[in-house]
C-alpha positions in Angstrom: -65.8 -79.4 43.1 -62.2 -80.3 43.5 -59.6 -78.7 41.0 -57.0 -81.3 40.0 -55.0 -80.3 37.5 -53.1 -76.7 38.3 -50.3 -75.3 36.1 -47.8 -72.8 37.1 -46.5 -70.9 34.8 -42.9 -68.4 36.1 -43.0 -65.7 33.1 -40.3 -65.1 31.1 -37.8 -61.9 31.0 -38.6 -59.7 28.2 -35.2 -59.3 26.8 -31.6 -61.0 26.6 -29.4 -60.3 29.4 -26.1 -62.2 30.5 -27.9 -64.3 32.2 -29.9 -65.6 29.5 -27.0 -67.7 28.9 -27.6 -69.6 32.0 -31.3 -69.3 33.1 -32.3 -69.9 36.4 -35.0 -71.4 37.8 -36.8 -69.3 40.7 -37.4 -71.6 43.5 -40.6 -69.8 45.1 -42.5 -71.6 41.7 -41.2 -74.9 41.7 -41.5 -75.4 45.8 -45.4 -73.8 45.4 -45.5 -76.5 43.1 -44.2 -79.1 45.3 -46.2 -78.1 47.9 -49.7 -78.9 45.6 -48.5 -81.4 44.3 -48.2 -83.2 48.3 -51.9 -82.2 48.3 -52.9 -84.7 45.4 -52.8 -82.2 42.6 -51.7 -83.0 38.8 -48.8 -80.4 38.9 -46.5 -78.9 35.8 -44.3 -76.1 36.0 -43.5 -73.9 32.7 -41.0 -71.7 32.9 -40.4 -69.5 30.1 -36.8 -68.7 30.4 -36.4 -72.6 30.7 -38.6 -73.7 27.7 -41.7 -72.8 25.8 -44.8 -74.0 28.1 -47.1 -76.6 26.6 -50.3 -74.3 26.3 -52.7 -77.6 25.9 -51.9 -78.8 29.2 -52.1 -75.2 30.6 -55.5 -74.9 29.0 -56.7 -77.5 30.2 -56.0 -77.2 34.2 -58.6 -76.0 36.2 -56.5 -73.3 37.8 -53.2 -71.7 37.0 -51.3 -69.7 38.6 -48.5 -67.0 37.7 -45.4 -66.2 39.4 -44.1 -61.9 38.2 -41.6 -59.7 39.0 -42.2 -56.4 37.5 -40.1 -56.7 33.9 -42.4 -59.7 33.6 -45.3 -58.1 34.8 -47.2 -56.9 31.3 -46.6 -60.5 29.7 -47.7 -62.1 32.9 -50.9 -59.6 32.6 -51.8 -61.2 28.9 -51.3 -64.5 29.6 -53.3 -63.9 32.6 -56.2 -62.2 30.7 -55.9 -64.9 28.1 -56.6 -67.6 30.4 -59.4 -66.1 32.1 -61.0 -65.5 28.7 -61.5 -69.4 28.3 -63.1 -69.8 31.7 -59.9 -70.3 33.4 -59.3 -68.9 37.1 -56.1 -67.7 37.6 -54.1 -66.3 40.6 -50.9 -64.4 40.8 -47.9 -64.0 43.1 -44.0 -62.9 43.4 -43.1 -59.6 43.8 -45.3 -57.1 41.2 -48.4 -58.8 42.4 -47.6 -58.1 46.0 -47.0 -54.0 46.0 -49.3 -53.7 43.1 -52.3 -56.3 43.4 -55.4 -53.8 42.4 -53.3 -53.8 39.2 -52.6 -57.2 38.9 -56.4 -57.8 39.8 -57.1 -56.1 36.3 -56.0 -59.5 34.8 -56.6 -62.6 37.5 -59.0 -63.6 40.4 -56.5 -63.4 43.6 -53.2 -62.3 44.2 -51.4 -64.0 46.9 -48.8 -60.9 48.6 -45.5 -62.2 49.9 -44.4 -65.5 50.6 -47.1 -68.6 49.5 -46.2 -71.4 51.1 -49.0 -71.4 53.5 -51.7 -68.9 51.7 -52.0 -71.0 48.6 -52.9 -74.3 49.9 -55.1 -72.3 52.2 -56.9 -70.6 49.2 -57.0 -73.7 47.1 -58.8 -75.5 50.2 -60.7 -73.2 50.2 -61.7 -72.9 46.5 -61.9 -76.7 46.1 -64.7 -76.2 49.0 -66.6 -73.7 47.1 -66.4 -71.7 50.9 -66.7 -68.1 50.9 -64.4 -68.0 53.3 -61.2 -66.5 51.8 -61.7 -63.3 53.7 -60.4 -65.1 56.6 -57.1 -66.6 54.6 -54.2 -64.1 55.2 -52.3 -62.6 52.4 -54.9 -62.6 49.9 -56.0 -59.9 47.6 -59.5 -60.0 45.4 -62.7 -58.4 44.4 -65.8 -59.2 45.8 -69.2 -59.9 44.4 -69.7 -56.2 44.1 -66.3 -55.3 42.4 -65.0 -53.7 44.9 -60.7 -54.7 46.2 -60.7 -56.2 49.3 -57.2 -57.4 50.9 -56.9 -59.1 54.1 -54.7 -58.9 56.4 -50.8 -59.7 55.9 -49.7 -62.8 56.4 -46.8 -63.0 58.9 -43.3 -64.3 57.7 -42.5 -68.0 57.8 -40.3 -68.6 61.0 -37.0 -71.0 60.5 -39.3 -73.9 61.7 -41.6 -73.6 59.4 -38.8 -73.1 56.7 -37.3 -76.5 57.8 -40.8 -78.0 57.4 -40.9 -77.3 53.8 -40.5 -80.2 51.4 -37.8 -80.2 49.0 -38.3 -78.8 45.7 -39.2 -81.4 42.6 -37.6 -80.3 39.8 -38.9 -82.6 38.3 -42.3 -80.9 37.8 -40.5 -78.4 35.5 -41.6 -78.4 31.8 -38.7 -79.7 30.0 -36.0 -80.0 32.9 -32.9 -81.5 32.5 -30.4 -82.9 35.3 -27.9 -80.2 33.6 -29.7 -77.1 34.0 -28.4 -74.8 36.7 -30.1 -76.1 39.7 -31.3 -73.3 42.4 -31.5 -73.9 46.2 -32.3 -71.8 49.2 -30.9 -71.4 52.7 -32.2 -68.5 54.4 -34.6 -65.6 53.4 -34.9 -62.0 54.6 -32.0 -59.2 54.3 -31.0 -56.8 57.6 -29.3 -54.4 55.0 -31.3 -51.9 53.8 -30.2 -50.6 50.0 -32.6 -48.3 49.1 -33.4 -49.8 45.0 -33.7 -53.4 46.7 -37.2 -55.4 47.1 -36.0 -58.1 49.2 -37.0 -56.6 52.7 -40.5 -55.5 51.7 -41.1 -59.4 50.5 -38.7 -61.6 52.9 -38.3 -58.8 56.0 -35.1 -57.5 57.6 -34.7 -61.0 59.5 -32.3 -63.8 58.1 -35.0 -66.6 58.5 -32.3 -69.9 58.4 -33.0 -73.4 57.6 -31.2 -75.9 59.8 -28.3 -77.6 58.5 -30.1 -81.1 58.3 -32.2 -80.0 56.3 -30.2 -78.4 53.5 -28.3 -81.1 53.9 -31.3 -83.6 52.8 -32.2 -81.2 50.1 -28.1 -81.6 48.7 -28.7 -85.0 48.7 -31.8 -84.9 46.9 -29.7 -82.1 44.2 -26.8 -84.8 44.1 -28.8 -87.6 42.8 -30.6 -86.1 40.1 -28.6 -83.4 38.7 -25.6 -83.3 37.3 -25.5 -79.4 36.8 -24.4 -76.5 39.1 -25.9 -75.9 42.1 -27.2 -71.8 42.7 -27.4 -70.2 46.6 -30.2 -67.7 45.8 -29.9 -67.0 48.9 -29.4 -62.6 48.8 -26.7 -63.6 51.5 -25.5 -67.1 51.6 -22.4 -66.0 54.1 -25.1 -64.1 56.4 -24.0 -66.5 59.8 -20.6 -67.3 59.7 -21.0 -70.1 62.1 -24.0 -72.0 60.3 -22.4 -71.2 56.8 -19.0 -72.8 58.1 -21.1 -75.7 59.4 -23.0 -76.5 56.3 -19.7 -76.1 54.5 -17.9 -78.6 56.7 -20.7 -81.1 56.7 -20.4 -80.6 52.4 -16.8 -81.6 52.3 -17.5 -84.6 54.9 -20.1 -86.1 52.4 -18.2 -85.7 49.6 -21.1 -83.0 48.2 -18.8 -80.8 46.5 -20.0 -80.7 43.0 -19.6 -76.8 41.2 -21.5 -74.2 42.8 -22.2 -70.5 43.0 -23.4 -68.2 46.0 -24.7 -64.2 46.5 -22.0 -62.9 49.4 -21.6 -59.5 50.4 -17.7 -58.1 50.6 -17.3 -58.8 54.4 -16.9 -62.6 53.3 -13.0 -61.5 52.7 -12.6 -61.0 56.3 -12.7 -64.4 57.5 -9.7 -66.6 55.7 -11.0 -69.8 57.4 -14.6 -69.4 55.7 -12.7 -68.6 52.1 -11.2 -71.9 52.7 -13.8 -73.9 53.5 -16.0 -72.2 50.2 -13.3 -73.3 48.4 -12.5 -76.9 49.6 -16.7 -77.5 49.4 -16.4 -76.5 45.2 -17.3 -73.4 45.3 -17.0 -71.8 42.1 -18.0 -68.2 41.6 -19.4 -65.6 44.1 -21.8 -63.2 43.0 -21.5 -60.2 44.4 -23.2 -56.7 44.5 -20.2 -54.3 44.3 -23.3 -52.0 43.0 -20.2 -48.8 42.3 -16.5 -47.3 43.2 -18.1 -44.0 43.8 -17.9 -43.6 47.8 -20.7 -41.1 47.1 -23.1 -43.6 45.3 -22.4 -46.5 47.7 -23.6 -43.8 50.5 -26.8 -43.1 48.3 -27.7 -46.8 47.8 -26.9 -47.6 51.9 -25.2 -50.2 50.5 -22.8 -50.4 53.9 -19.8 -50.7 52.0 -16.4 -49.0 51.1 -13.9 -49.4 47.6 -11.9 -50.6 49.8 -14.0 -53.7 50.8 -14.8 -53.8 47.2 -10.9 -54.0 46.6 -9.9 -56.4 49.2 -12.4 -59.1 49.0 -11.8 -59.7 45.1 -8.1 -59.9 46.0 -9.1 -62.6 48.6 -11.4 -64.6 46.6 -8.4 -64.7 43.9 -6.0 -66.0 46.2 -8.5 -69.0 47.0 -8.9 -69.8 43.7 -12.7 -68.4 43.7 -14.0 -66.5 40.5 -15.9 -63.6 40.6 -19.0 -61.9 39.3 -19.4 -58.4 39.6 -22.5 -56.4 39.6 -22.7 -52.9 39.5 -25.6 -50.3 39.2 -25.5 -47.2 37.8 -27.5 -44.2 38.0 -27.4 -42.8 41.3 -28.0 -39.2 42.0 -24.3 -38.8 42.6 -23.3 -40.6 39.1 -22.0 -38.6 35.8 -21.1 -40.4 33.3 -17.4 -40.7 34.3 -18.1 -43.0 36.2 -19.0 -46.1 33.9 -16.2 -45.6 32.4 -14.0 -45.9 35.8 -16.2 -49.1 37.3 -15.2 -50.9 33.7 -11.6 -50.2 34.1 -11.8 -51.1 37.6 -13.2 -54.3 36.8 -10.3 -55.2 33.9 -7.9 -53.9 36.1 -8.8 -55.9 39.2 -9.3 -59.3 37.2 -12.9 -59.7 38.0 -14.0 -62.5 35.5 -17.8 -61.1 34.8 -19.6 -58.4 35.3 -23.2 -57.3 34.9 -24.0 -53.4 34.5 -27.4 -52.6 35.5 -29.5 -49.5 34.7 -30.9 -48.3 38.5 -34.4 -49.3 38.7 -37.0 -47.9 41.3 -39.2 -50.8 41.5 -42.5 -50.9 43.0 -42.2 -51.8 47.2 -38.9 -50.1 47.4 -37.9 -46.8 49.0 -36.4 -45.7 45.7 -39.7 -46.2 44.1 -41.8 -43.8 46.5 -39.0 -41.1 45.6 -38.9 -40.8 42.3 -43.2 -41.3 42.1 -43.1 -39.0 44.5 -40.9 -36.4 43.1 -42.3 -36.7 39.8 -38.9 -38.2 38.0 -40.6 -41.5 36.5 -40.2 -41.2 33.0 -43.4 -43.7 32.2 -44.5 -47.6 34.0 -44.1 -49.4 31.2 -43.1 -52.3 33.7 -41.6 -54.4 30.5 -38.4 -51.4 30.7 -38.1 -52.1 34.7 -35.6 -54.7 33.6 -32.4 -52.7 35.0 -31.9 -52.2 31.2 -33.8 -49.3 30.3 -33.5 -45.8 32.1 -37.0 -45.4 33.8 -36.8 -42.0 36.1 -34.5 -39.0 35.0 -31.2 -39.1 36.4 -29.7 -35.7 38.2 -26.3 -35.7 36.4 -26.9 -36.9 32.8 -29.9 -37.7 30.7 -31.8 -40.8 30.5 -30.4 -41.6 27.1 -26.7 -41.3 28.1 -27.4 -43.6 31.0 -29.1 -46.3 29.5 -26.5 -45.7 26.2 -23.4 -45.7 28.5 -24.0 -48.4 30.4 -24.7 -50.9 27.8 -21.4 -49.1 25.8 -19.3 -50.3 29.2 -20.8 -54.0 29.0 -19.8 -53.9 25.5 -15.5 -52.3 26.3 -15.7 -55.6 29.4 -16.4 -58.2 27.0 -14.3 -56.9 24.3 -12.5 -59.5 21.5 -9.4 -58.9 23.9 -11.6 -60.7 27.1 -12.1 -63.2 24.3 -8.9 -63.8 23.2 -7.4 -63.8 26.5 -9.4 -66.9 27.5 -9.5 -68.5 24.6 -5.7 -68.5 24.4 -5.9 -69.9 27.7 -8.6 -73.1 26.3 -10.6 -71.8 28.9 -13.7 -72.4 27.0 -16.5 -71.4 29.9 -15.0 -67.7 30.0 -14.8 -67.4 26.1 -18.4 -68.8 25.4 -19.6 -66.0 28.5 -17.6 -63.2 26.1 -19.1 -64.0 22.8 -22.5 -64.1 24.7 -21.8 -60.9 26.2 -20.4 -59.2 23.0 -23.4 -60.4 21.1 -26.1 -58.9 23.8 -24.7 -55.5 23.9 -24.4 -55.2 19.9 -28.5 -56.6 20.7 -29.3 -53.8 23.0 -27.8 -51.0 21.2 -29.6 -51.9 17.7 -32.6 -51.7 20.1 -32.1 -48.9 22.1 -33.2 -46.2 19.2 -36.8 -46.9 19.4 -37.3 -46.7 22.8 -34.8 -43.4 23.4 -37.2 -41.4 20.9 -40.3 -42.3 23.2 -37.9 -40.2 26.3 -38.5 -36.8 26.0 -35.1 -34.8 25.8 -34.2 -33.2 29.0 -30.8 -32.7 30.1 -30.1 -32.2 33.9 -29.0 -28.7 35.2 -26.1 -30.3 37.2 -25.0 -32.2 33.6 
C-alpha cells in the first residue's frame, strides 16, 4: 500500500546557545522534504528549534522520519520510540544515525547513513511496494526478520551533477515558517581539511562537491521572492574556489541579489582583496569563521592549517571592507591550561571581533578525536544530550573537566559583558546590543546549570595541571 502522508521532524538542541537567538534551519531536512514531496507525497516539516511540531498531523502520517546530530540524539531516540509505539514506522538520518545506526536502530526501523537524496526515495519506493528488496538499496541500515543488523553497502557521494539536479528547497513545507526567518542555502559539500574534532569529512568526503553557478543562481531567485530574511552559506567553506565564488558573487551584484547575508570562510579569504570586495559589494554581512584558538600548539593539535597570524590578518581585512565578524573558538585541546581562555577573550575585545562562540571540544562519534579518547579510556560518560560543545565530555590533560566546562562559559560571560552592551547601544546599534543581552543572559543560564551536572564528573585533576 502506498504511504502518503510522511512527516519530518529535524530535532531540537537540548539547551540555549547563542544561536538560539537566530535558529537555523538545516537544509538536508527541508530538501529530503522537497524531494518527497516531487514524488506525490503530503509533506510537513517540524523543526523544533523553529516551532513546536503539530503532533496530530505527525501521528497521523504513515511514516516519519528524523533528522539527529548527536546533542539531539536521546530526544530524537524518544520521539522515535514514541512513534513506533502507535504503529508508526519511522526512519532516521543526519549525522548520529550514520556512525551509530545499531544504536539508533534501538528506536526506528532504518537508518539512512550519509547523504539521502537518493537512498530515501529509493527506500520509500521500495516500502510503498511492500518489496523485500531493501538489501539491494545502498546506504541503508536495519534488522531483519530474525533481529539481526544488517547494513548494506555505502552509498557513494553525490557528484556536482547530481548536486545541480537537485530541486530547490521549499521552505514552505516548514511548520510555521516565516519569509523572515534566517533562510539557509547550500553551495558545495565535502571539506579537503582534515581537523581532527570535525564530522564533515566522514559524512560529505574530503572533495568540494560544487553546484554550478546557474543553479544557485535559480535557487537565489527562488530565496529572493519569498523571503525577506537573511540568507545563510552553510556551506563549511563557502570561499573554497576562488574562481567560482568570484563568479557567483559577480553574477549577485549584476542581478541586483544583494539582500543581507552570512557565509563559513576559512582565514585564507583575507588574502585575495578583489574577493573581499566583491563579498562586500554582493551584501555580505558577517563571516563566520573557525578561528578554533591563539595557541600555535592547539591549532597544531586540531590540524586546523592555520597560524595567529592568519587569525590576526584576516579580521583586520574583513574590518577594512566593512564585513563583521564571528568568531568561534574551541577549547580543550591537550595543549590548553586554562590561561588560555582567558587570552582568546582578550584577544577577541582587543581585535574588535563583533561575536564570538566558545565551545567546549567535543569528540563526536565518526571523528578521529572520538576513536582517541574511546580508545584511550578519557570519555567521561555518552550521554549524547552533553555532546553539545557545552559540557566537558572526555578529561582534559591540563585542567579538570569542571574548570573547562566552568571557564569557558565564565569567558562567554567577560565577551558579552554590560560594557559590549553599552558600547553598542551608545552607538543605536540595536542588532549588536540585542546579541549581548542574549549572550549575557545564556551564560548566567548555563552556570545556574552547570552544578548538577559537575557533581555527576568524578574529581580528577590532571598530573600536568
Amino acid at each position: 500500500m502506498k504511504m502518503k502522508r510522511i512527516s519530518f521532524i529535524e530535532v531540537g538542541a537540548p539547551g540555549v546557545h547563542i544561536f538560539s537567538k537566530f535558529p537555523v534551519a538545516r537544509v538536508g531536512t527541508v530538501l529530503l522534504s522537497t524531494i518527497l514531496k516531487e514524488k506525490g507525497y503530503e509533506v510537513k516539516a517540524f523543526i523544533e528549534d523553529i516551532s513546536t511540531p503539530d503532533w496530530q498531523f505527525i501521528e497521523s502520517s504513515d511514516l516519519v522520519c528524523i533528522s539527529t546530530l548527536t546533542s539531539t540524539a536521546i530526544r530524537a531516540y524518544s520521539i522515535g520510540q514514541r512513534l513506533r509505539a502507535k504503529g508508526k514506522p519511522v526512519i532516521m538520518g543526519g549525522a548520529h544515525p550514520t556512525f551509530m545506526p545499531e544504536e539508533a536502530l534501538q528506536y526506528c526501523d532504518f537508518v539512512i547513513r550519509g547523504e539521502g537524496d537518493r537512498t530515501l526515495p529509493e527506500l520509500m519506493s521500495c516500502l510503498d511496494k511492500g518489496t523485500p528488496a531493501i538489501e539491494a538499496i545502498q546506504g541503508v541500515s536495519y534488522r531483519d526478520t530474525s533481529g539481526t543488523f544488517f547494513h548494506t553497502p555505502d552509498r557513494q557521494l553525490l557528484k556536482e551533477v547530481d548536486l545541480n539536479s537537485l530541486p530547490v528547497p521549499d521552505f514552505s513545507l516548514v511548520h510555521d515558517w516565516k519569509p523572515s526567518h534566517l533562510y539557509s542555502l547550500s553551495t558545495s559539500r565535502g571539506c579537503p581539511f582534515a581537523c581532527r574534532f570535525c564530522s564533515v569529512i566522514p559524512m560529505f568526503g574530503r572533495n568540494y562537491r560544487f553546484k554550478s553557478t546557474e543553479s544557485v543562481l535559480k535557487e537565489l531567485k527562488h530565496i529572493h521572492s519569498v523571503s525577506t530574511g537573511t540568507r545563510f552559506f552553510v556551506d563549511d567553506n563557502f570561499t573554497a574556489n576562488r574562481k567560482r565564488i568570484k563568479e557567483l558573487l559577480q553574477v549577485m551584484i549584476a542581478e541586483k541579489l544583494t539582500s543581507d547575508w552570512t557565509a563559513q570562510v576559512r582565514t585564507d579569504v583575507a588574502a585575495d582583496p578583489e574577493l573581499l570586495r566583491l563579498m562586500a559589494d554582493a551584501g555580505c554581512h558577517t563571516v563566520h569563521i573557525g578561528f578554533e584558538s591563539i595557541n600555535p600548539k592547539s591549532l597544531e593539535d586540531f590540524n586546523k592549517k592555520q597560524t595567529v597570524e592568519d587569525i590576526v590578518r584576516s579580521i583586520r581585512s574583513f574590518r577594512d571592507y566593512g564585513i563583521h565578524i564571528h568568531g568561534m573558538f574551541v577549547i580543550g585541546a591537550d595543549t590548553d591550561d586554562v590561561t588560555v581562555i582567558r587570552r582568546i577573550v582578550d584577544f577577541a575585545i582587543q581585535n574588535g571581533i563583533d561575536t564570538i562562540q566558545f565551545m567546549v571540544l567535543t569528540p563526536l562519534p565518526g571523528t578521529p578525536l572520538f576513536e582517541e579518547m574511546k580508545k584511550s579510556g578519557r570519555l567521561i560518560h555518552t550521554d549524547w544530550s552533553k555532546y553539545d560543545a557545552h559540557h566537558a565530555v572526555f578529561r582534559p590533560e591540563l585542567m579538570s573537566a569542571q574548570t573547562l566546562q566552568t571557564d569557558t562559559i565564565k569567558g562567554m560571560g567577560r565577551f558579552y559583558s554590560w560594557k559590549y552592551i553599552v558600547k553598542h547601544l551608545a552607538k543605536f546599534d540595536l542588532h549588536y546590543t540585542s546579541i549581548g543581552i542574549f549572550g549575557k543572559r545564556t551564560v548566567h543560564k548555563r552556570l545556574r546549570q552547570i552544578a548538577s551536572y559537575h557533581e555527576t564528573i568524578p574529581i580528577h585533576e590532571p598530573e600536568n595541571a
